[in-house]
FIMAR-785037 format. One record per residue (C-alpha): residue in three letters; x, y, z. Coordinates in steps of 0.05 Angstrom, whole numbers, plus 5000, padded with zeros to 4 digits. Example, Ala and Ser with C-alpha at 12.3 -4.5 7.8 and 13.67 -1.06 7.14 Angstrom:
! FIMAR-785037
ALA524649105156/SER527349795143/
***
This chain:
! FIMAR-785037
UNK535644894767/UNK532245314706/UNK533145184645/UNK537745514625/UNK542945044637/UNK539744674578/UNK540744684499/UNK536845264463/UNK530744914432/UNK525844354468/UNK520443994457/UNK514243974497/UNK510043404468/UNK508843604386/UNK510144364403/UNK517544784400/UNK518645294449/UNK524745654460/UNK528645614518/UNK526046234553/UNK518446004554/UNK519545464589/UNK523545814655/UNK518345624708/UNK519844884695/UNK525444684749/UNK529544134767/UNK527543724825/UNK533243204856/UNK532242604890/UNK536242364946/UNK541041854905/UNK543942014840/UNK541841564781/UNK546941774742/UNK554342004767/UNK559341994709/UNK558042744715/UNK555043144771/UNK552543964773/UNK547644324807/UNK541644544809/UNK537745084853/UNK532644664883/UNK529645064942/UNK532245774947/UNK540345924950/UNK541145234973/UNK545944814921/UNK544244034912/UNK547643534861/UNK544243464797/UNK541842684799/UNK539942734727/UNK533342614738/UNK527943194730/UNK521243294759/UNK514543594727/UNK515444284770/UNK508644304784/UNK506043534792/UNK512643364811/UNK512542724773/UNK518742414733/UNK519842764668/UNK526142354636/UNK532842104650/UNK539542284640/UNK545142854638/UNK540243524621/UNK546843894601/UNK549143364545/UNK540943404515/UNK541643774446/UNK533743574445/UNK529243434510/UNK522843254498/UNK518643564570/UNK512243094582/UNK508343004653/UNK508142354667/UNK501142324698/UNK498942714632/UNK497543314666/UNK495643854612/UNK495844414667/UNK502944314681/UNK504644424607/UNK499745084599/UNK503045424650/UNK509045444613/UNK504845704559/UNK500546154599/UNK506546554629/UNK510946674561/UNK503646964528/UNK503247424597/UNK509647694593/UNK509147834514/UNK501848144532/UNK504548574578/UNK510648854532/UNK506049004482/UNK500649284523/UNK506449714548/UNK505149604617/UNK512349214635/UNK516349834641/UNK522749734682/UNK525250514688/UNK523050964741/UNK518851534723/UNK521852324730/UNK517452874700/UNK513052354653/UNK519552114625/UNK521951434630/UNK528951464659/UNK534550924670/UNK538850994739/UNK543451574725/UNK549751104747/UNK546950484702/UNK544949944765/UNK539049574760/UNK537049074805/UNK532648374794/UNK525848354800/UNK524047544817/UNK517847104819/UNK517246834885/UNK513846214862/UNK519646044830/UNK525146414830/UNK525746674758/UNK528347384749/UNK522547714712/UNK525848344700/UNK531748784712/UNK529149514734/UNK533250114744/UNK536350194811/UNK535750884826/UNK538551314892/UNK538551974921/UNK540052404857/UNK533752174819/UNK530052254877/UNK531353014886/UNK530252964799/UNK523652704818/UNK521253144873/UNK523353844838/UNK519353584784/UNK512953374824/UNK514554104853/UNK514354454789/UNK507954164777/UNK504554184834/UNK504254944824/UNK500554754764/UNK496654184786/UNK493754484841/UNK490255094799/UNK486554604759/UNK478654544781/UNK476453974815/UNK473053764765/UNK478353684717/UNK481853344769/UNK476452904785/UNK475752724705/UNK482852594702/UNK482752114756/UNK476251714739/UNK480251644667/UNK484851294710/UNK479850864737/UNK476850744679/UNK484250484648/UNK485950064706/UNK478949674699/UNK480349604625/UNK487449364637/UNK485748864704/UNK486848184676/UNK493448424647/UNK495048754723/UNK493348294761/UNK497747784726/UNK503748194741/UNK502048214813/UNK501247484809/UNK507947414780/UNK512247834824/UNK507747794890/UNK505747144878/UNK498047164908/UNK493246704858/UNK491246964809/UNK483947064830/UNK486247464883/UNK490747934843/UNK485148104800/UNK480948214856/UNK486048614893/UNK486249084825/UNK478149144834/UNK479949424905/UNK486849824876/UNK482050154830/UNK476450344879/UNK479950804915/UNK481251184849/UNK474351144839/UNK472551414904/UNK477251934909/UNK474452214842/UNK468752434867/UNK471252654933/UNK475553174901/UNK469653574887/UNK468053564955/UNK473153984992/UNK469154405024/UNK471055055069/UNK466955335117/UNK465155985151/UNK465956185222/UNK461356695259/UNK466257295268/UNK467357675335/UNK466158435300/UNK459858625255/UNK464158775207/UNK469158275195/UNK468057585157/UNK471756905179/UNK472456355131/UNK476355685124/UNK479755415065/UNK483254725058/UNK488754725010/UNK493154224983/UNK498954075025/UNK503953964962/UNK508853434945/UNK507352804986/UNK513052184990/UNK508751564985/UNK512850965012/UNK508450284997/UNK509949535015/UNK510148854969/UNK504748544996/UNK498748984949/UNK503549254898/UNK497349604863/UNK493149784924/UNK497450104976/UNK499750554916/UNK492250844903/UNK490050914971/UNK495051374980/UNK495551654909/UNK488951804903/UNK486852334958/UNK494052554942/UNK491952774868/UNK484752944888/UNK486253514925/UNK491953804877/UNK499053444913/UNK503853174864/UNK507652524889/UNK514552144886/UNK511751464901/UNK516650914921/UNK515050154918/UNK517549654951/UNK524149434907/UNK521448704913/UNK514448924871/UNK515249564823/UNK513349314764/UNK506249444787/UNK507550124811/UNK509850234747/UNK504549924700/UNK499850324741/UNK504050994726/UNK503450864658/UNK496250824657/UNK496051514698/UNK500151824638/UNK495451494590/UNK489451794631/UNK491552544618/UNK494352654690/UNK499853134676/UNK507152954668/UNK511053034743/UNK504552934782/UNK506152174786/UNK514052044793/UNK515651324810/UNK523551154838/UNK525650524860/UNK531350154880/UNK536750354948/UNK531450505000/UNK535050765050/UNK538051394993/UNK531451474970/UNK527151485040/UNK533551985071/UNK532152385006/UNK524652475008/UNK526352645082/UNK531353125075/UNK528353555021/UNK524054235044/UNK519454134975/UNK516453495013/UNK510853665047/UNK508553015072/UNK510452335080/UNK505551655076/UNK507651065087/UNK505450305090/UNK510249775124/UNK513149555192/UNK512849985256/UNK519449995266/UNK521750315197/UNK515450795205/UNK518151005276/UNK524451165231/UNK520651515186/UNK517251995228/UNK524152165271/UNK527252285208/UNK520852815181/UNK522253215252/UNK527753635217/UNK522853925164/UNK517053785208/UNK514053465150/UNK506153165164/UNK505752525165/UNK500851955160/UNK504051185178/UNK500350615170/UNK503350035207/UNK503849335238/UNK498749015266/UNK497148385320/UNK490448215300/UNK486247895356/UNK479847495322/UNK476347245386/UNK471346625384/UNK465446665432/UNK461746075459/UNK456146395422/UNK458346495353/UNK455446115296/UNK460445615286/UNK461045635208/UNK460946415206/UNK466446345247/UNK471645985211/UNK469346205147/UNK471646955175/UNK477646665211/UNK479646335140/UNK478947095111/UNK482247385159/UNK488146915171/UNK489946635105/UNK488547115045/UNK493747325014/UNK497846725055/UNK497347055117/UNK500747695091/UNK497148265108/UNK497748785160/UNK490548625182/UNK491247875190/UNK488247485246/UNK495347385289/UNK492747045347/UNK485046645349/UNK482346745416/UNK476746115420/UNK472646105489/UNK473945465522/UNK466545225509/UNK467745205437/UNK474945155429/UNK475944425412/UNK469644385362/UNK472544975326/UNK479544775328/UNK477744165287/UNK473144505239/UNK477945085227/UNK483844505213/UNK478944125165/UNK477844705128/UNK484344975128/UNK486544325104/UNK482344485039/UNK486145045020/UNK489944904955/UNK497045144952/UNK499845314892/UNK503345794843/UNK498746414828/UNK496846154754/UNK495845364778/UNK487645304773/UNK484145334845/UNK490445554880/UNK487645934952/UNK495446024979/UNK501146274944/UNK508946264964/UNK511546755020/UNK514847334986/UNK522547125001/UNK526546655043/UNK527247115096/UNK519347095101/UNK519646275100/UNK525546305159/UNK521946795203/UNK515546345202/UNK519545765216/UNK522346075276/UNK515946285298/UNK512945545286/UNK519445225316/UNK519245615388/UNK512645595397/UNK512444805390/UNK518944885437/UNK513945175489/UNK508944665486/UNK504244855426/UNK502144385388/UNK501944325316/UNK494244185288/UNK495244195215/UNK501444315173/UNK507944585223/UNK513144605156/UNK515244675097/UNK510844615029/UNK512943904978/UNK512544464919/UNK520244804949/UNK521945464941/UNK517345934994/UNK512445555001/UNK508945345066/UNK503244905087/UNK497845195120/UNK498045145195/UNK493645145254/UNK497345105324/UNK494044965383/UNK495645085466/UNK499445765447/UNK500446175498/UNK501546945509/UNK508747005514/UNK510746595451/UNK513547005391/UNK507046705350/UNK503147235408/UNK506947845406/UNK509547895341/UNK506947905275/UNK508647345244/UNK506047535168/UNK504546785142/UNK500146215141/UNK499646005221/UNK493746065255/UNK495445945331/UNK490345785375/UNK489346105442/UNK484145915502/UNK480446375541/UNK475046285599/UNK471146975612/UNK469447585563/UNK473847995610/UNK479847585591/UNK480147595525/UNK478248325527/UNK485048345575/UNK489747935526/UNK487448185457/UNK489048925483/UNK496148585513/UNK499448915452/UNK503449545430/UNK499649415360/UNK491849705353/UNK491049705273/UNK484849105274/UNK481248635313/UNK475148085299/UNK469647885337/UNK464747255329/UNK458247205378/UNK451347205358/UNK450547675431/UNK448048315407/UNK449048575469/UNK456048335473/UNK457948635411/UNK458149335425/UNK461249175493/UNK467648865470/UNK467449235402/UNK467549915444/UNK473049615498/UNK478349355444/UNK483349845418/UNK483949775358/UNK483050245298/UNK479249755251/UNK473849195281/UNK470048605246/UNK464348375275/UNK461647665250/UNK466147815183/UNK474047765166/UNK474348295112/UNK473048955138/UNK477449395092/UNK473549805044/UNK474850525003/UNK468750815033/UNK470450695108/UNK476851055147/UNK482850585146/UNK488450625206/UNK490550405272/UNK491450615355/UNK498350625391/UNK504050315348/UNK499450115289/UNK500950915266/UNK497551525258/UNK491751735210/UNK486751415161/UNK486351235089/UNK480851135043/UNK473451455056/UNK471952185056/UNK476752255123/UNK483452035088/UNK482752685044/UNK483753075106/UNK490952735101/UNK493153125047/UNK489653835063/UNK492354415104/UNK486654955134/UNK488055655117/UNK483656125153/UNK481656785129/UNK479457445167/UNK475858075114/UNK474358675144/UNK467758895107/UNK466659555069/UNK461359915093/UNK458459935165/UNK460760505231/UNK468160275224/UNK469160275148/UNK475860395128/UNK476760885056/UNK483460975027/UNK482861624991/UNK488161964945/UNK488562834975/UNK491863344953/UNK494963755006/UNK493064444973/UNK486064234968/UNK485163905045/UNK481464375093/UNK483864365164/UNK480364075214/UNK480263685278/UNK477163025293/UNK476362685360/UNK475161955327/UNK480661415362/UNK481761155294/UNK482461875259/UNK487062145306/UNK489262905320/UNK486963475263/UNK490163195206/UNK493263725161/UNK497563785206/UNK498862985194/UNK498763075122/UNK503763685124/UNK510363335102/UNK507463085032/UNK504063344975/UNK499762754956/UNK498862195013/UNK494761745017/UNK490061705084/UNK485861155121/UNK479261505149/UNK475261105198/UNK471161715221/UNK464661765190/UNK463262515190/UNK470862605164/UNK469662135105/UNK463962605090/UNK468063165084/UNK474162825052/UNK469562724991/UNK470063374962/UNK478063314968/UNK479862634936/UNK483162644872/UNK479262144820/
***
């Protein structure tokens, strides 16, 4: 259980901290009760409910703490056992964050309409938790369909605005942006770390990333260039324009709070749309920190709206409204395939970035440590949460038992911890519906005949954590093949020829990314050019990067982010046609009086018959004159 079942002051060696900054310190039970004469409970591992024993565990060493009934304690004096002074600064460490944060003003918990910070109009909030342990960090507005339609005739109104400012000023406002989310990236990538629950390290570095796109997309928006077409008459001009498409609905996942918002975001603002973003309900608070810093930056009030809370009001919203010009959107196939039925009826454009079933295939021939190092990259950042994760390893038979134990022995070295625990590589999964579906993955593959190489369960620290696994003997038609299975499980596939792994790493609806490991340079275009896939790694497991086009083939979705391609996203090409003046078939509008126009007759096509008698039924008209000699004598008639 948390502590707050506990009395209002304790003691943590000669230091007092209140009740509150101690919440990530939790309860462990052991199997028989020390003490009986009287029995709660405590949340040891997700919803499930155990009896309180009355003995409590450091919740990060897990060793004994002190005896007795925690609810009759007026004082409790919290001490690790094993002297651990880590386990007693991260209670210290994550009360400083979270009063950092408030007074950075970064830990906003109302959406954004119009550059005001608005509650839900009803009231509702819902609970924003730390997946490491289970502690509600915040209680955010829980908004619906009527903010949403607030929000998007706001980004409307300004888009009309917005997209009459000069590049440049554009491009200023968003490297300001940048410039404030570098500044601010310790403080941001905490918060990720506390409601995502990726290590630290890896937070900050996934606000480095976050902010490149920002960065990028700065410059590009002076680069929207036009272009001129050779015309089919001597007279006429043809030239291109791309214009801003308008509001765009950005729908982003949990798993990069920070970056799946700026990818999108920023080619959106580059090229003059306004957005309503919408975050995944289990990670705003980093949408909205980051809004915040877009306000601060001198982007204009309604050009970033942020609403969060009943997805299914909000997504049939941004659908349903004729001011939304575009929807992007980041998450599983099967809610994108929703998505892009539901943007038919407005024939919205839309750009869908979906799930994958990464192959990373192990040639005979690849350098053996390059290899799992890129397999570890590519299978377990981020705790195996990605859309571009290694899903299935396809090792050649040659080298697949060598590899197999070096990829366990080095998997085996990954630390697993909460984000702020010192040297932690793997996090928790984000929720216990993350932790069951990897389970059931695990559970029917080892059903099958896979075997488990290296973890197969559960992680000692509780909540959603889980060891890192390697499986071996999996074949094609377990779930851990042809699903996604968006964890920490590596399974282990054999293959004999090129041809075959070719054959079962495009066996998939899914085409987002793929890796390759053979020191063959020959090989490496062959099977590089014969996998379909939208994204491929050759020799290295990250391959995602603002400056190259980001996006996958078949059921991965449809069009690219980041580089100078995923502007196109949010453009639409006008073309223009200008008849010249001057030239044979010049066209003058001239003003006549019809006392002063002589009568004569023309045989020009364009002219037509004699044309006073054209001219008869008004007294001042005015006339289109194609016919040079009839210009000519038109001047001595106009009217100045």
């Amino acid at each position: 259980m948390t502590l707050g079942g506990v009395s209002r002051l304790a003691l943590v060696g000669s230091r007092s901290f209140a009740t509150s900054q101690v919440l990530s310190m939790h309860s462990y039970c052991f199997t028989r009760p020390i003490i009986t004469r009287q029995a709660s409970y405590c949340t040891h591992s997700m919803d499930d409910k155990y009896f309180f024993c009355g003995c409590c565990c450091c919740g990060i060493c897990r060793d004994f703490i002190f005896e007795g009934d925690c609810l009759n304690y007026e004082l409790i004096e919290f001490k690790c056992a094993a002297g651990h002074s880590e386990c007693l600064m991260s209670m210290e460490v994550k009360s400083s964050i979270t009063d950092k944060l408030r007074s950075s003003g970064l830990l906003r918990t109302q959406g954004l309409i119009g550059g005001k910070w608005t509650d839900a109009y009803d009231g509702k909030t819902l609970e924003v938790h730390n997946p490491a342990t289970g502690e509600v960090l915040a209680d955010v507005s829980c908004m619906g369909q009527k903010e949403t339609n607030d929000a998007i005739s706001s980004a409307y109104d300004t888009f009309i605005s917005w997209s009459k400012v000069t590049a440049a000023e554009r491009s200023k406002c968003l490297r300001k942006w940048y410039d404030l989310l570098m500044a601010h990236k310790e403080e941001l990538g905490q918060l990720i770390t506390l409601e995502q629950g990726k290590p630290l390290k890896e937070a900050i570095g996934e606000v480095s990333y976050g902010a490149s796109f920002v960065e990028f997309f700065a410059e590009e928006a002076k680069r929207v260039y036009g272009d001129i077409i050779p015309a089919t008459l001597p007279d006429r001009r043809l030239f291109v324009l791309r214009q801003p498409v308008g509001v765009v609905g950005a729908i982003t996942p949990w798993n990069f709070p920070l970056a799946m918002i700026t990818r999108k975001v920023g080619p959106a603002l580059a090229c003059g749309c306004t957005v309503v973003i919408k975050p995944s309900e289990l990670t705003p608070l980093t949408a909205l920190a980051a809004a915040e810093l877009s306000l601060q930056a001198g982007i204009p009030p309604g050009a970033v709206n942020v609403i969060m809370g009943n997805a299914p009001a909000i997504g049939d919203a941004l659908l349903a409204s004729p001011q939304v010009r575009k929807i992007t959107f980041t998450g599983s196939t099967a809610v994108g395939k929703k998505l892009m039925a539901g943007a038919a009826a407005t024939v919205k454009k839309v750009s869908l970035e979906l799930g994958g079933n990464a192959p990373c295939i192990i040639f005979n021939d690849a350098d053996l440590d390059v290899a799992v190092k890129g397999t570890l990259a590519a299978k377990f950042r981020n705790s195996g949460q990605t859309c571009v994760c290694a899903n299935r390893v396809l090792v050649q038979e040659g080298i697949y038992e060598k590899f197999a134990n070096a990829l366990s022995k080095a998997v085996q070295n990954l630390k697993v911890g909460e984000g702020f625990t010192e040297g932690a590589i793997q996090g928790p999964l984000i929720n216990k519906a993350a932790l069951e579906k990897v389970e059931t993955f695990v559970q029917e593959a080892v059903s099958k005949g896979a075997k488990v190489l290296l973890g197969g369960k559960r992680h000692s620290l509780g909540m959603t954590f889980y060891e890192p696994t390697v499986i071996g003997d999996v074949k094609s038609d377990m779930l851990l093949s042809r699903e996604e299975v968006f964890g920490p499980v590596a399974p282990l596939l054999r293959f004999k020829t090129e041809e075959e792994a070719i054959h079962m790493a495009n066996d998939t609806n899914a085409g987002l990314a793929a890796y390759i490991f053979t020191t063959n340079v020959q090989r490496t275009w062959r099977v590089s050019e014969a996998l379909e896939y939208g994204l491929v790694g050759v020799n290295e497991g990250l391959i995602s990067t603002e400056v190259a086009p980001f996006g996958g083939v078949k059921q991965s979705g449809l069009g690219r982010e980041g580089s100078k391609y995923g502007m196109d996203e949010y453009l639409e090409f006008s073309s223009y046609e200008i008849c010249m003046l001057g030239g044979y078939e010049q066209k003058l509008t001239v003003e006549v009086r019809r006392q002063s126009l002589p009568r004569w007759t023309c045989n020009s096509k364009i002219a037509g018959r004699e044309k006073a008698s054209v001219l008869s039924f008004a007294f001042d008209v005015n006339v289109e004159v194609s016919c040079k000699p009839c210009r000519q004598l038109l001047r001595s008639c106009v009217s100045e």
